[in-house]
N, C-alpha and C positions, 0 to 999 in steps of 0.2 A: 377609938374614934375613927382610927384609918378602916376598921373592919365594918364601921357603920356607914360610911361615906362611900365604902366601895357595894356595900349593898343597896346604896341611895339608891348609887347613879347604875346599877343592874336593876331594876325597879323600875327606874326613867328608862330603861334601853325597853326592857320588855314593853313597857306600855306603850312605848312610842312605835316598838313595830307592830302590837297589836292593830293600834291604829292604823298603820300605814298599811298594815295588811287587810284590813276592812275596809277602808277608801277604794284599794283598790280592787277586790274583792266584788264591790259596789257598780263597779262597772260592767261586770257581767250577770248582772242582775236582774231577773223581768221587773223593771220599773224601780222606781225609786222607795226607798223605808225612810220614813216621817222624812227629814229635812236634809236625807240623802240622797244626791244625788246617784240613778240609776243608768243600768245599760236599757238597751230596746228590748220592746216591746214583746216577747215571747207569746204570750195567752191574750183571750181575747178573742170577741168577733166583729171582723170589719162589716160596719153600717152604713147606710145613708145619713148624710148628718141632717137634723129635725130642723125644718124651718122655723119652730119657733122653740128658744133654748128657758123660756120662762120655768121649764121645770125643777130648773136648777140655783132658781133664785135664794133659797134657802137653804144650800149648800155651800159648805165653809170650803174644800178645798176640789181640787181635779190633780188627773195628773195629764202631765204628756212629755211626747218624746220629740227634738229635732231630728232631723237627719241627717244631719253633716254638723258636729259629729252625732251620733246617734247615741245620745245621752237624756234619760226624764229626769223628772224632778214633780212637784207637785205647788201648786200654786194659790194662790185666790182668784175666786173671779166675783164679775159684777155682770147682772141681765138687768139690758135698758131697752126697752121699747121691742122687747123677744130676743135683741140679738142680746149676744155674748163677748166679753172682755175680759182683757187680761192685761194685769198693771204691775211694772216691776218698777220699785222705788231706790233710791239712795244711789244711784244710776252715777252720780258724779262726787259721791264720795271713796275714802280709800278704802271702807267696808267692804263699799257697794263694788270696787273695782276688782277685788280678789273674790266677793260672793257670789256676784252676777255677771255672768260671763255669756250667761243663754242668750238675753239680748242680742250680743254680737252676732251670734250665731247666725241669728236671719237677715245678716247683712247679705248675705252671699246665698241664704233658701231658704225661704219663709214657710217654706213646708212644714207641717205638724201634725201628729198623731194624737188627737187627745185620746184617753182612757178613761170612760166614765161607765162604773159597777165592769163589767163586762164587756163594753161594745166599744169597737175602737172605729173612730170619723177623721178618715184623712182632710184634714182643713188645712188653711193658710193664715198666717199674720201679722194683718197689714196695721203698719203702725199709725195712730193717731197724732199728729202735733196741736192741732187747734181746730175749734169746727163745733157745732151744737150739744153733741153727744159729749163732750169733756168734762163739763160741770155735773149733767146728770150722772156720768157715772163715778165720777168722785165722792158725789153726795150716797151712793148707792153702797161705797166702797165704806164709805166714813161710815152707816149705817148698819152693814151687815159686821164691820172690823172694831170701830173703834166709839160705838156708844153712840153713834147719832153724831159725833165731834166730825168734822174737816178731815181730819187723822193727816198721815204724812203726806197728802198731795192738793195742789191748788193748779187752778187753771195755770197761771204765773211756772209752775214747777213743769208742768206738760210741756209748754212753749219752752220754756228754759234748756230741757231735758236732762235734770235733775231727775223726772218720773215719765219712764218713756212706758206709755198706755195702746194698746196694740186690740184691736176685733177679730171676731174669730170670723175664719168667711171662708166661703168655700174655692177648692182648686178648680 
């Protein structure tokens, strides 16, 4: 039993530094792998970003990068009326406070690199609290994520900031 228990817990040690070595690994990364967070942006050609982002309407994710610190990841968006948004939920739970950290990030530089096929659009993002565009694109978010349903945001969650919903706009 002691010779099983000590192979447990060498088993747990290995995996757990594999892990740790691949998180961190991850940071010097061109871009983020599926729901890992990445380092900047290496590849890629900077573009003019398109005034109107309707192309993307039926596109499940994007990715992009902040700059302080200089970490992607890859997101959902929602296009309402051409522009482009971007909605991070669970914003005030304890999930959400170990998950979502990027948020924070543009307290301090709202600067952003999105990554989309190829072409990279140094944008900005300016957060929404309340205002016309909030419902539409909830409804837009619920539509393209979660069946047509509300899914996990309501105007009430915006204001709350529970789901803080942010536009892509230009620097």
């Amino acid at each position: 039993m002691k010779i099983f228990m000590r192979g447990l817990g060498l088993s747990l040690l290995t995996f757990l530094t594999a892990v740790a070595l691949f998180l961190f690994g991850m940071r010097f990364a061109d871009g983020p792998i599926a729901v890992f967070t990445g380092g900047q942006f290496t590849s890629g050609v900077l573009e003019n970003a398109p005034d109107d982002w309707e192309y993307l309407k039926e596109r499940s994710l994007i990715e992009f990068q902040t700059l302080s610190p200089a970490r992607s990841r890859t997101v959902w968006l929602a296009v309402h009326d051409k522009r482009l948004f971007i909605v991070s939920g669970y914003m005030n739970t304890g999930y959400g406070a170990i998950w979502k950290q990027w948020p924070h990030y543009l307290n301090d530089d709202d600067r952003v690199i999105l990554r989309i096929d190829d072409a990279l659009y140094e944008q900005r993002l300016e957060r929404m609290i309340e205002g016309p565009d909030v419902v539409p694109v909830l409804r837009e978010l619920g539509r393209k994520y979660f069946s047509g349903s509300e899914g996990f945001a309501t105007q009430a969650t915006v204001a709350r900031g529970d789901t803080w919903m942010y536009e892509v706009v230009g620097r």
